[in-house]
N, C-alpha and C positions, 0 to 999 in steps of 0.2 A: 504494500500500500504506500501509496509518494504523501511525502507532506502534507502535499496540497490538498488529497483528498482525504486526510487525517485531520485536517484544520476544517475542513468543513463540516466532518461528520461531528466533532467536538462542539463546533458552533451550534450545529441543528439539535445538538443534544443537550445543551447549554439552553439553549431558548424552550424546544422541549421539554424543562424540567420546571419552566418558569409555571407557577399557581393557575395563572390564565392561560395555561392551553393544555396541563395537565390531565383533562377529562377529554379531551379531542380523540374521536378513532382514528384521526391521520397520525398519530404517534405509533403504532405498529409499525408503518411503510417505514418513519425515519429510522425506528429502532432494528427495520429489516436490515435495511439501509448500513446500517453501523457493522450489524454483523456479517453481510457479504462486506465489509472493507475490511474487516479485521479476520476474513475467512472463516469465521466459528462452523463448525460441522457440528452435529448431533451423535451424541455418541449412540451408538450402534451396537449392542449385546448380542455375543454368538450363544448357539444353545450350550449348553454345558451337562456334563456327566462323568462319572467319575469310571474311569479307564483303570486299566491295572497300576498304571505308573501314577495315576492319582490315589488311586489307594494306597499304593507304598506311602506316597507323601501324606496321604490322610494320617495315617500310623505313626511315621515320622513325626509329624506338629503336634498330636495329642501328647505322645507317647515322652515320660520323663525318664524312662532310658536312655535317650538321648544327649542328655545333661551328663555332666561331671559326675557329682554324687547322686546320680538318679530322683532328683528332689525338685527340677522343675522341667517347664515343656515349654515348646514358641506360644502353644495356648495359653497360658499361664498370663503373657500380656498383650494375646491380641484374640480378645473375647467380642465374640459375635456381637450383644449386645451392647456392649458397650463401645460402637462402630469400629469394631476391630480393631482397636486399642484396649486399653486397662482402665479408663477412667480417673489416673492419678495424676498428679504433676510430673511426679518424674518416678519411673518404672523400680518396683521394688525386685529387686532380684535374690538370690542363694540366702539364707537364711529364714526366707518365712512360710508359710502355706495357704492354700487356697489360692485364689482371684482376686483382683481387681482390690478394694477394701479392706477385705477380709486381711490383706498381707501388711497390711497397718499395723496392727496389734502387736506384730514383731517387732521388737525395739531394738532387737540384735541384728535384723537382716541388712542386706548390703542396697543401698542403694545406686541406681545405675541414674546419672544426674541429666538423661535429658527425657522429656517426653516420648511416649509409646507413638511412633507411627504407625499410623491405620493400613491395613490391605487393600482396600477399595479400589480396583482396576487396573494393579500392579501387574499384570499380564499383560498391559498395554504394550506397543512397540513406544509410544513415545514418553517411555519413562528411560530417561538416558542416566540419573544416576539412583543413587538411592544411600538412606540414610538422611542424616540432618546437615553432613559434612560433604555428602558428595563422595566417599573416600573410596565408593566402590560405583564405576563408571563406563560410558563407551568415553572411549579417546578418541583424538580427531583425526584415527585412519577405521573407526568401526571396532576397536580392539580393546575386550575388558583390563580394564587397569584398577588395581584394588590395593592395600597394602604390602601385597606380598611382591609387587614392584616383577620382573620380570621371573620370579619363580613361581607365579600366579598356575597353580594347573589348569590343562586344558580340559577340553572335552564338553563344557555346559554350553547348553543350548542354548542359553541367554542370559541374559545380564540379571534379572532377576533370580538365576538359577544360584548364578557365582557370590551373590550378595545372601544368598538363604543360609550359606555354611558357616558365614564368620557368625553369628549370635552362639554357637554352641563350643566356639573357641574363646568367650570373652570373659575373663575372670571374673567378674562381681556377679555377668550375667544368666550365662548359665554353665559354665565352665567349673569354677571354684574357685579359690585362692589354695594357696603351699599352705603347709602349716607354719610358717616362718610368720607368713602374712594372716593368715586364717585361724581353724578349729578343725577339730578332728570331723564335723558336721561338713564344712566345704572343701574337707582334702581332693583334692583331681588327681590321685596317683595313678588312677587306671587309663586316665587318657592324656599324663604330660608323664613321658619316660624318660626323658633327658633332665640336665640340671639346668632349672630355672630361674637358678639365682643370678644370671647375668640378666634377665630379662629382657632375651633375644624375641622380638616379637615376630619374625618369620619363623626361625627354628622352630617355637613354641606352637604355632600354629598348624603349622605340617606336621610337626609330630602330632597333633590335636588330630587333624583331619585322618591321617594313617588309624594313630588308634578307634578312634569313633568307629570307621569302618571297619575295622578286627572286632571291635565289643558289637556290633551288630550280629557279622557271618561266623564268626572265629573259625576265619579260613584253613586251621591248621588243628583244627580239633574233627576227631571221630566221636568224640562224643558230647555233642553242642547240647545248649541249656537250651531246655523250653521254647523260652520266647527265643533264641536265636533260631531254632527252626523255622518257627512261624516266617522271620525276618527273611532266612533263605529261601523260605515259599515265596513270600512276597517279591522280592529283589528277582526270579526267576519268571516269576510272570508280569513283570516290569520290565524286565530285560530279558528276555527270550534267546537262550543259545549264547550267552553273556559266559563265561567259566568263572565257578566261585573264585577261583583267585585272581580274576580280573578284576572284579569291583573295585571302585577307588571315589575318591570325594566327590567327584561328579557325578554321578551318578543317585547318591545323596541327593546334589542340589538340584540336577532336573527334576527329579520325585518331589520335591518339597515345591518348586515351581510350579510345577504342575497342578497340585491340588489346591496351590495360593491363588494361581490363578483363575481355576474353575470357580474353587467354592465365593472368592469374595469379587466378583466381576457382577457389575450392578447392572440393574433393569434401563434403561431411558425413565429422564424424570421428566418432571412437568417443562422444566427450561428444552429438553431437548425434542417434546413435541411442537414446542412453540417456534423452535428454532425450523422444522420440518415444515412448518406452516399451519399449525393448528395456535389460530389466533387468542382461542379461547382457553388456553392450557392457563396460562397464567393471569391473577388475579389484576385488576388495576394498581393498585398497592406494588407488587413485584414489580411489573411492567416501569413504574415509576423508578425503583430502585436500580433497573435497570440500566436507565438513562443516565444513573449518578455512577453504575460501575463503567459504564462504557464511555462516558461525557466528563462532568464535572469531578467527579471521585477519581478518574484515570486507574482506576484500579487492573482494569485489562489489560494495562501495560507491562505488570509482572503474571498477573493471574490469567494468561490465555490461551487459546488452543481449547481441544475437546476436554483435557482433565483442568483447564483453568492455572495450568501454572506454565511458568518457562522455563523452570528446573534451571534456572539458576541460583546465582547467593546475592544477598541483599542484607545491609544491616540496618536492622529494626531498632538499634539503641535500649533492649530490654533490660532492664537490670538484672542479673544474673539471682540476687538473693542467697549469697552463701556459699551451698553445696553444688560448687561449678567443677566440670571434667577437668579442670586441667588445673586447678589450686583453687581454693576460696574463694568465692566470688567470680572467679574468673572461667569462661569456658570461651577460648578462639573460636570457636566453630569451623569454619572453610578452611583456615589459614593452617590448622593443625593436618591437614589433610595435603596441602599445597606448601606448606613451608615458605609462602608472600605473604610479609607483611603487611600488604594491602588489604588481604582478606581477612584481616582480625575479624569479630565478632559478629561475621558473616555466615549468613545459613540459607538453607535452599528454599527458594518459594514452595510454600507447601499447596499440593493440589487441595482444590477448594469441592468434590465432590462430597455428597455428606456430611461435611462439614459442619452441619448445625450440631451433628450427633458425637463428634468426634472431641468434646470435652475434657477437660480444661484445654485452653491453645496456648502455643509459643512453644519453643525450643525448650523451656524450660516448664512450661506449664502453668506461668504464672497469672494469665488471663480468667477467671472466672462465666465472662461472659461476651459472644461475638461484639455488641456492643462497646467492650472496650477496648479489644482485639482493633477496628476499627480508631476510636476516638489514639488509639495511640498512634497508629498511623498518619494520624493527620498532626499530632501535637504530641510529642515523648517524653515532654516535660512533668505533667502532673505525675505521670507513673515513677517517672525518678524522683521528683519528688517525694513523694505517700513511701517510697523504699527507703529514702534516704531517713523519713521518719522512722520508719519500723527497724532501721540497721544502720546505723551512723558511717559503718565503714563501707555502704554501699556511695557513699560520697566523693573518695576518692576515684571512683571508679568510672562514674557520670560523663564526664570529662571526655577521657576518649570513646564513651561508648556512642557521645550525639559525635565525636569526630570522625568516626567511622560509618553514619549512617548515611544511609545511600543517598545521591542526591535528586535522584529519580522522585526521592517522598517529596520534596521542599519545592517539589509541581502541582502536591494533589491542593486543591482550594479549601478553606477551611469550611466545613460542615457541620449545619447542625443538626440538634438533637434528633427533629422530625427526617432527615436526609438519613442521618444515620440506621434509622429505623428500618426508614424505605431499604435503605441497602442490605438490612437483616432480614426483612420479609423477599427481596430477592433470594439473597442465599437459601434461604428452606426451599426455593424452586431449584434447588440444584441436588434436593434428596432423592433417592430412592431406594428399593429393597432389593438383596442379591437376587441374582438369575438363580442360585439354585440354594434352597428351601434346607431348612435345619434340618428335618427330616433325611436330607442325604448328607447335606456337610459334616452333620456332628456321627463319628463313628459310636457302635455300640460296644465297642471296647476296642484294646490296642490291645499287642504283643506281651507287655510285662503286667497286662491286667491292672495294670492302675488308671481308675476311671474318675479321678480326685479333679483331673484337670479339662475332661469334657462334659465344657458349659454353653450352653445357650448365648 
């Protein structure tokens, strides 16, 4: 789209938002208008069902065999209900039990310091990276680049697949800690064989990925446990003509892709029949908000495309509050991932589907409600402010974090209350419900029979 024709649609949508023409039916044409310039498509849901290689991965995501000390699962923080995330600020890991809440009460457990990202449409092709950091990505010849820098294994069939395997190599989260660092409750001895007292983070993790796939098949055993059978049933009709002592971490992550993909890949919601041409999909209310995402609020400009985002980084100036990945108060986001100083406290536009449901928001969680999710977007002062009250030494920290915010924001017009609204009652037009029904997503057991962690 040229300038030119970016400036106009900004104008017609600028004056379309004005009180006096807000009830007009020629505001559809303008708002059609806006999304052929900015190319918006409607997302498009293929059928879904769960194949043998999704079954492996249905088993794999329940199942807390998978973990370190067998004590959690990916279920564990990206619950159905809770829009396939945990519903907390920031993801409680190794140490507690249950779900969501319930892993509160543990006063012992390990906290992982950023929010739970949701699954909703990660199947897509145009999710280029993933995570908060980016740190596992395509590069700009098509080729996954992740931590493990050019020892990266091959063989995943997508990017989604290669990013499924680092969570059950990551010590707080579902890996464990040493006992140096831990308790006899989060030892990882059966799946870090080397000494990790240097805290080689590629060594640590290939040996991660090796063992993980031995404690599954125990390619070297005549006489496998229980649930390892199960697993070499499973792994054989997932992989058909595969020899048990070929399996390797790949094969892991397409299964777990697989079934992320099927199970959490959403319906078309109300925005994306409107987008189709069913003028009546969305309420006047929305339609209005819409005007202010694509117009006045410029929000389109990071949040665009079918899933609403441009999977870039952008800094939001959030105050961190404390307990940050990388010391006190402090979490890099992007820059920890890229080693540029440019991208300090930078992180990835988060896709905006479901999003009303995907509770608390921000990298760190600290939002309680879309409405202020928003109002800081526009103004990041108050929020550092009301932080710097609750925590004196989020003061120092202020400073660099408005110097690092993007300056893409210091475009959007300031908004009020009643705008802001309208752009929340948008957002709920961008819900809907998976293609495929709890009834097939949620297994009625896994391999080591522990049914603790499929939930609704």
């Amino acid at each position: 789209m040229s300038k030119k024709s970016a400036a106009f649609i900004v104008a017609a949508l600028l004056a379309a938002t004005s009180p006096g023409v807000a009830a007009d039916n020629s505001l559809d044409s303008i708002l059609h208008k806006a999304i052929q310039a900015y190319q918006v498509e409607p997302h498009k849901p293929s059928e879904r069902k769960l194949g043998s290689k999704e079954k492996l991965g249905q088993a794999l995501f329940f199942d807390p065999f998978v973990s370190g000390p067998k004590k959690i699962s990916c279920a564990t923080c990206h619950v159905r209900s809770k829009g396939a995330a945990d519903g907390l600020p920031m993801a409680v890991g190794l140490g507690a039990k249950g779900v969501s809440t319930e892993r509160l009460a543990h006063t012992g457990a390990f906290i992982v310091p950023r929010n739970t990202l949701p699954f909703f449409n990660r199947g897509s092709k145009e999710f280029r990276d993933f995570f908060w950091d980016g740190r596992v990505q395509l590069g700009p010849t098509g080729l996954i680049e992740t931590p493990l820098g050019s020892r990266q294994p091959s063989g995943f069939d997508s990017l989604l697949a290669a990013a499924a395997v680092f969570p059950p190599a990551e010590p707080d989260e579902m890996l464990g800690r040493s006992l140096k660092r831990g308790t006899k409750d989060t030892y990882h001895a059966e799946l870090v064989t080397i000494d990790d007292e240097a805290n080689n983070l590629q060594e640590r993790t290939l040996n991660v990925f090796g063992n993980l796939v031995e404690r599954l098949l125990e390619t070297k055993s005549r006489n496998p446990k229980p649930v390892v059978l199960q697993y070499r049933k499973l792994f054989a009709e997932a992989y058909p003509g595969t020899p048990l002592n070929e399996f390797r971490i790949h094969h892991v992550g397409n299964a777990l892709a697989a079934y992320i993909g099927a199970a959490f890949e959403l319906k078309s919601a109300p925005w994306d029949r409107y987008v189709a041409g069913a003028t009546s999909a969305l309420t006047p209310e929305q339609k209005q908000g819409a005007f202010i995402f694509f117009g006045k609020g410029r929000c389109v400009v990071c949040h665009s495309g079918t899933q609403f985002s441009d999977f870039r980084f952008h800094g939001l100036a959030i105050p961190q509050m404390r307990v940050g990945k990388h010391n006190g108060y402090i979490d890099y986001g992007r820059a920890a991932a890229t080693s540029r100083g440019e991208d300090r406290f930078a992180f990835r536009t988060p896709p905006l589907r479901n999003v009303a449901s995907t509770f608390p928001w921000g990298h760190n969680g600290i939002f309680t409600s879309l409405d202020a999710v928003i109002s800081h977007h526009v103004n990041p002062v108050p929020t550092l402010y009301k932080a710097q009250q609750l925590d004196q030494k989020e003061a120092g920290n202020a400073g660099r974090l408005l110097g690092f915010r993007s300056p893409i924001l210091a475009e959007m017009a300031p908004l009020s209350k009643a705008e802001i609204e309208l752009l929340v009652k948008f957002l709920m037009a961008l819900s809907s419900e998976t293609v495929m029904p709890d009834s097939v997503a949620l297994p009625a057991t896994v391999p080591s029979g522990d049914r603790s962690f499929i939930r609704r």
